[in-house]
C-alpha positions in Angstrom: 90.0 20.7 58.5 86.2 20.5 59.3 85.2 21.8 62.8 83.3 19.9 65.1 80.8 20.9 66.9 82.6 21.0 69.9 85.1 23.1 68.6 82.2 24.9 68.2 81.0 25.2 71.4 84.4 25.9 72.5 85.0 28.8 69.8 81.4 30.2 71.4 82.4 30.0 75.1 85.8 31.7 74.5 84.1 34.6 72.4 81.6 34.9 75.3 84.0 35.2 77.8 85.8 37.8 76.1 82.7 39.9 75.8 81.8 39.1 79.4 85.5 40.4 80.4 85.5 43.3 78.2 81.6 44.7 79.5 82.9 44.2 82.7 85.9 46.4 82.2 84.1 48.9 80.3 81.3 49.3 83.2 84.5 49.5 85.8 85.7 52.0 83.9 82.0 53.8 84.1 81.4 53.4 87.5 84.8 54.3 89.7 84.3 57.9 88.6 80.9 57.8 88.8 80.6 56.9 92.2 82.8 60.1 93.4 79.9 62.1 91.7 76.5 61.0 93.5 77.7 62.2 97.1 74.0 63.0 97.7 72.6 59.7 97.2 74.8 57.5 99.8 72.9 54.3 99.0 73.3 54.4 95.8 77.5 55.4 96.2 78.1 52.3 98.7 75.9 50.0 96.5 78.3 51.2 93.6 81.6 50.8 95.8 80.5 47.2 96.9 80.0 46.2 93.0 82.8 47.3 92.1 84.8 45.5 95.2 82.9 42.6 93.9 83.7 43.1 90.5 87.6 43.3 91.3 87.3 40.1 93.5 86.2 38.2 90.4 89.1 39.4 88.2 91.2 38.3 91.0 90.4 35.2 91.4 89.8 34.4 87.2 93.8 35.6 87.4 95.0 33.2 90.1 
């Protein structure tokens, strides 16, 4: 069976959602320990907390 080329574009949107998912839970995974190291620099930590509150929220709601 022959794809068309919106099959196409859909095969390409799925794939880059998948990579978009996984980066995101690879840089979670990154940056909740991380932020427990850089006590000195509390900018930087609550900066860090906030995106990862942020990045949580958006997994919430992708799931609902």
């Amino acid at each position: 069976m022959a794809t068309t080329a919106t099959d196409a574009r859909r095969d390409l949107l799925i794939t880059g959602l998948r990579n978009i998912h996984a980066v995101e839970k690879q840089a979670l995974s990154i940056m909740t320990p991380q932020v427990e190291r850089i006590e000195h620099y509390p900018e930087v930590a609550e900066r860090l907390r906030a995106h990862i509150e942020e990045t949580h929220e958006i997994g919430r709601a992708h799931a609902e």
